[in-house]
N, C-alpha and C positions, 0 to 999 in steps of 0.2 A: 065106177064113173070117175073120168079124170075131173080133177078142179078149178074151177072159172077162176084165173089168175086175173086180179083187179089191184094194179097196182099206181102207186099217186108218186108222181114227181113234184118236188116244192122244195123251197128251203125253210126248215118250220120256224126261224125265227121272224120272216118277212113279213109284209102282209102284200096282199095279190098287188099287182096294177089297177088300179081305175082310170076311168075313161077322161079325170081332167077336172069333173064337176066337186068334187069335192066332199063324195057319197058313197066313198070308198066302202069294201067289209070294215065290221070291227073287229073281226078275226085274225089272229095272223094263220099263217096257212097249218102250221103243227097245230095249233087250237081247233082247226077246222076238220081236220084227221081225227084227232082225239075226240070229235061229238061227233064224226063220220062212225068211227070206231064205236063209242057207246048205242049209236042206235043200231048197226049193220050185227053185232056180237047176240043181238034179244032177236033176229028174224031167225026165222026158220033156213034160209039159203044158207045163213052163218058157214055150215061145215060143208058147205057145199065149192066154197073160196079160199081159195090163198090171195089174204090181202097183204100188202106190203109200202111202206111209206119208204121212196129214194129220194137221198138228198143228191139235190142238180146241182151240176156241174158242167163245164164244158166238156169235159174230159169221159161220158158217159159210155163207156165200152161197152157195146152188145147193147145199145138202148137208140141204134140210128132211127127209128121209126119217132123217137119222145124228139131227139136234137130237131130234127127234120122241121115238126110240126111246130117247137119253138123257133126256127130258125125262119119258117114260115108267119112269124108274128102271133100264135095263139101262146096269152100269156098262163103265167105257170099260176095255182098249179095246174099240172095237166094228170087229168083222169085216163088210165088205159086200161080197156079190158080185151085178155089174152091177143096181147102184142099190138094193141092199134089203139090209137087215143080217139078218145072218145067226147073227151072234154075239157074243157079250160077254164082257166080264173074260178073254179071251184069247186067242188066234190059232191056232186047234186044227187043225195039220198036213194031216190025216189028213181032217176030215172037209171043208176045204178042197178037198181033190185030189177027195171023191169028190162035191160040187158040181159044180166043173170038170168032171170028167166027163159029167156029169147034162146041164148047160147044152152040151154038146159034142155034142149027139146029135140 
């Protein structure tokens, strides 16, 4: 079986956008990879994925589908699984695993 590519665009020093209120993460976006990564590592899908964290840039060659969807205003990071983003402003565990699943079937 081929592997559900789930890959995170961010810059890990930053931390996401908020909406203005003042109620930002307190994550920066590499902080939020690295407790993405400690829980995703103990499931059972684990070998079932090639996970990858890419630092953004303008310059993202072969990634037009990640530019597109920031360029379209969903802030980073942006969550993609096998080539289509999935989610933005943050790496949501949960609904992750039940993609994976989805694509697993």
């Amino acid at each position: 079986m081929e592997k559900i590519k789930v890959e995170v665009f961010g810059m890990k020093d930053q931390y996401p956008a908020t909406g203005g209120c003042g109620c930002g993460p307190a994550q920066s976006m590499g902080e939020m990879y690295s407790e993405f990564m400690e829980r995703i590592s103990s499931n059972e899908l684990y070998e079932n994925m090639e996970i990858t964290f890419v630092e953004y840039s303008n310059d993202l060659e072969g990634f037009d589908y990640v530019k597109e969807a920031h360029g379209r205003g969903y802030s980073l990071p942006l969550t993609a699984i096998n080539g289509r983003v999935r989610f933005h402003s943050s790496i949501p565990f949960n609904q992750v695993i039940r993609l994976v699943k989805q694509q697993m079937k």
